[in-house]
C-alpha positions in Angstrom: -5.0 6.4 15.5 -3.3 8.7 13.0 -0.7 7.1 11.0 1.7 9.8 11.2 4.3 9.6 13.2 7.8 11.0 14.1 9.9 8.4 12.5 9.0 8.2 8.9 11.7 8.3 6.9 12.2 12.0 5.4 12.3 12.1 1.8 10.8 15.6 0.6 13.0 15.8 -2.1 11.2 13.5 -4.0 8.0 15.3 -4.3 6.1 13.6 -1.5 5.8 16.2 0.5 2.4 16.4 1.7 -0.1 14.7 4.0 -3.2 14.9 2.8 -5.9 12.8 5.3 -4.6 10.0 7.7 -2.0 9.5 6.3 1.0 11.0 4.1 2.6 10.4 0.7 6.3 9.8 2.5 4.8 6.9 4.4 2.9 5.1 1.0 6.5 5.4 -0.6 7.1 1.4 -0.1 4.0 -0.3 0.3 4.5 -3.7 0.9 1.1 -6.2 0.7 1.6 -10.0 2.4 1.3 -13.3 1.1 2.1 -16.5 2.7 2.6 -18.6 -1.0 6.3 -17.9 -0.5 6.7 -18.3 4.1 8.9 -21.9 3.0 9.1 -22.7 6.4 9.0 -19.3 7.8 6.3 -17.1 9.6 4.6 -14.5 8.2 5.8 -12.1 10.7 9.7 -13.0 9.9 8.7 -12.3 6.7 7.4 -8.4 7.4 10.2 -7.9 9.8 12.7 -8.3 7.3 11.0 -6.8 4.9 10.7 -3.3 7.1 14.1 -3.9 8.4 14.7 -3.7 4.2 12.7 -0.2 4.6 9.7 -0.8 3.6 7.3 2.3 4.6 3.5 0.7 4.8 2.2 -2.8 5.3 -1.2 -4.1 4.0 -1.8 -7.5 5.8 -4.2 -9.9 3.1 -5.0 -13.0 3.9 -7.7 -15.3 1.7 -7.5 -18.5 3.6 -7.5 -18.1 7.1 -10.3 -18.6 9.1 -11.1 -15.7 11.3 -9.4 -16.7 14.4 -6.2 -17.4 13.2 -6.8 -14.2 10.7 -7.5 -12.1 13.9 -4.2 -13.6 16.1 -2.0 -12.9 12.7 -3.1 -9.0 12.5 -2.7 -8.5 16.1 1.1 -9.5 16.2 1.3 -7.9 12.5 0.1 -4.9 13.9 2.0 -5.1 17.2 5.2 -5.5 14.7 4.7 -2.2 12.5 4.0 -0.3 15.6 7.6 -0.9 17.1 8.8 0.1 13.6 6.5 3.4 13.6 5.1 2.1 9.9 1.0 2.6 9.4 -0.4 -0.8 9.4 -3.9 -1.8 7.0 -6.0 -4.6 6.4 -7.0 -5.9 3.0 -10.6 -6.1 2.9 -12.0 -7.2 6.6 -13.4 -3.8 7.9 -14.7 -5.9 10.7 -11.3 -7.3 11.5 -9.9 -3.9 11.3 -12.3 -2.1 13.8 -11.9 -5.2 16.0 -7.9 -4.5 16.8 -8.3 -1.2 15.7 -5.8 -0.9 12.8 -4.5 1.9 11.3 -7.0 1.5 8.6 -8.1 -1.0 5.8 -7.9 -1.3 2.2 -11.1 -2.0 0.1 -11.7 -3.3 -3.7 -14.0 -2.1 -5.9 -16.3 -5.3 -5.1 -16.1 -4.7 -1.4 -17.6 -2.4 1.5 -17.8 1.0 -0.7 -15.4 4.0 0.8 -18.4 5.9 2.5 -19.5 3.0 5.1 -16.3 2.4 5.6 -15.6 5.8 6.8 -18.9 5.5 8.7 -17.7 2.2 10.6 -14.4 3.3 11.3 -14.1 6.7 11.6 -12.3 9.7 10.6 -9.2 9.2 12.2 -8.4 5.8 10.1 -7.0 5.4 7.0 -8.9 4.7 3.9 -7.2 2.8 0.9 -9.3 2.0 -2.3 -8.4 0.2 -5.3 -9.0 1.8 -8.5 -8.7 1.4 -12.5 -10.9 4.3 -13.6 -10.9 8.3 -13.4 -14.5 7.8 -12.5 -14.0 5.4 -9.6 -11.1 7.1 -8.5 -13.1 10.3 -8.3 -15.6 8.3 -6.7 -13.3 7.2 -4.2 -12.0 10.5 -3.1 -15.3 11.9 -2.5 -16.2 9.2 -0.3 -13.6 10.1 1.8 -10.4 7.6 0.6 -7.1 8.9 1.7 -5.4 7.4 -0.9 -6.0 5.3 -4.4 -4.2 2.1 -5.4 -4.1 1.9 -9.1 -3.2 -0.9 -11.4 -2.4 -3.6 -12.7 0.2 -1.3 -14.1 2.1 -4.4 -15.4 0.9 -8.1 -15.9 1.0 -9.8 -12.8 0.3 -13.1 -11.4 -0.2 -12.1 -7.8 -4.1 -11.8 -8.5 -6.2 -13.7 -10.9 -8.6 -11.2 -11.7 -6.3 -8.2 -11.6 -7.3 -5.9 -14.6 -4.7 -4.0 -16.9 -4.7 -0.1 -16.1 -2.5 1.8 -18.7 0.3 4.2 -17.8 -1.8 7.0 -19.2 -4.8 5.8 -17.1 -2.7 6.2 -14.3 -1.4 9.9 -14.9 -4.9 11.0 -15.9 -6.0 9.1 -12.3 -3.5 11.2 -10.6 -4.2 14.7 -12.0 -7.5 14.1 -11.6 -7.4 13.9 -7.6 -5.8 15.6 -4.5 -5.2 12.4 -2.6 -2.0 10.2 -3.0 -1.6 7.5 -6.1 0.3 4.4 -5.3 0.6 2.4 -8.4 0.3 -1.8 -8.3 0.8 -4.5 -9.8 3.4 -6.5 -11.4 6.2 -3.7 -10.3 9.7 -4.8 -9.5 13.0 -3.3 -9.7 13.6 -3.9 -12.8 10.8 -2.0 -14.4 9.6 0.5 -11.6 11.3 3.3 -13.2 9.1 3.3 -16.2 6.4 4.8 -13.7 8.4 8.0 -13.6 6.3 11.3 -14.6 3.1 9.3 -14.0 2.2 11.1 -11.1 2.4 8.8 -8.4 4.2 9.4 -4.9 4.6 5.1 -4.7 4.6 1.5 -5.3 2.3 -1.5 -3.7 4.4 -4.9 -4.5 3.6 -8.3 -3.1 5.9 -10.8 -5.2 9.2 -7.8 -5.6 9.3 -8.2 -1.3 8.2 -11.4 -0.1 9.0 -13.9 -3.0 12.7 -13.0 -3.2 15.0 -14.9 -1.2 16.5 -12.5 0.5 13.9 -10.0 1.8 15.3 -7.3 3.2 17.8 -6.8 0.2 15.5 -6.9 -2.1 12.8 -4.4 -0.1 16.4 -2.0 0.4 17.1 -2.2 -3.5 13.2 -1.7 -4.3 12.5 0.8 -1.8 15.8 2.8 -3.2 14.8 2.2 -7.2 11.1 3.8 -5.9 12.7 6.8 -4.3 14.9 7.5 -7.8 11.5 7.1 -9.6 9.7 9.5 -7.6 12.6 11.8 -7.6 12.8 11.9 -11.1 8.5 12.5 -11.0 9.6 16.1 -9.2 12.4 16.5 -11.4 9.8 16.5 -14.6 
C-alpha cells in the first residue's frame, strides 16, 4: 500500500512539494511517535485520535513493553484508526509485526534490521523510515532504498535514553546531502521548533509535544501550525 492518498492536507506553499518514494514530504509534515508513559487512564488509541483530530499528518506506533500479542492487537486498531483518517501509518522497529498486518511501512534505528533487508522483506511499495545522526549513514540510508531520514536529537530530550545530540549544521549538511525527505527529532516543541527554519527539513517527529500535553489535540493544532510557519519560512530562505 502506497501511502499517498487523496486527503492529505495541501500545503505546497511551504516547500514540500514533492513525493519522492512511498511516501511524500506533505504527509511527514507532523509526525507524531506513541508512548503510553502519559495514557493516565486513557487508551492509546484516544490518545492518536485526538492527536490526528489535532492534525497530525503521520503516526509511528512504538511500543517497548508489550508482548507480541497485545503489540499485534494495538497496531491493528492503530492501523485501522489512521486509515479512516487517510494518514500513512509505521511501525517502530518490528519489521515482522509490520509485514504481519501489512502496515504502511516501518521505521528502523541504526542498531536494527539495516534499510536493504528491510526493503527485501517488505517490498517496494512500503515505506522505509531510518534514523540517522551522520552524512555517512544518511547516505547510507538512501542508497539502501529509505524513503525518508529521521534526524536528531536536534534538542536534548528525555524521550529516549540513548538518544545522541545531532547539531543544527549536521542536520542541514544531512539534508543537502540527499534527495529523500528530512524530518528532524528530538526534543522539538512549540516553543523552539522554529529555530529549525533554513535547515532543510520538510518536518518534525515529536513524542512528548503530542501525547504528554493535557490537551492533545490543541497542542498537535498549535504544533502542527508552528511546523507549517517553519517550513514556510525554509522556502522563503
Amino acid at each position: 500500500m502506497n501511502c499517498g492518498n487523496d486527503k492529505v492536507p495541501e500545503i505546497r506553499e511551504t516547500g514540500c512539494d514533492g513525493r519522492r518514494g512511498n511516501c511524500s514530504e506533505e504527509e511527514l509534515l507532523l509526525y507524531a511517535v506513541t508512548d503510553r508513559s502519559w495514557l493516565n487512564g486513557r487508551t492509546l488509541y484516544e490518545q492518536v485520535e485526538r492527536a490526528l483530530k489535532g492534525g497530525v499528518t503521520f503516526v509511528q506506533l512504538r511500543e517497548k513493553n508489550l508482548d507480541d500479542e497485545a503489540f499485534y492487537q494495538e497496531a491493528l486498531k492503530i492501523k485501522e484508526l489512521c486509515a479512516r483518517y487517510h494518514v500513512p501509518f509505521v511501525i517502530n522497529d518490528r519489521v515482522d509485526l509490520a509485514a504481519r498486518i501489512d502496515a504502511d511501512g516501518v521505521h528502523v534505528g541504526q542498531s536494527d534490521m539495516e534499510a536493504l533487508d528491510v526493503r527485501k522483506t517488505l517490498g517496494p511499495d512500503k515505506i522505509i523510515g531510518v534514523s540517522a545522526q551522520t552524512v555517512e549513514q544518511a547516505l547510507k540510508a538512501q542508497e539502501h532504498g529509505a524513503d525518508y531520514l529521521g534526524v536528531g536529537a536536534v534538542f536534548p530530550t528525555g524521550s529516549k535514553a540513548d538518544a545522541v545530540e545531532v547539531s543544527h549544521e549536521t542536520v542541514k549538511e544531512i539534508c543537502r546531502a540527499v534527495d529523500i525527505p528530512v524530518i528532524a527529532i528530538g526534543g522539538i516543541t512549540r516553543d523552539n521548533v522554529t529555530e529549525l527554519a533554513g535547515s532543510g527539513i520538510c518536518g518534525i517527529a515529536v513524542i512528548s509535544a503530542v501525547f504528554a500535553q493535557e490537551d492533545i489535540e490543541e497542542a498537535a493544532r498549535a504544533l502542527r501550525k508552528k511546523t507549517e510557519e517553519t517550513v514556510r519560512r525554509e522556502a522563503a530562505g
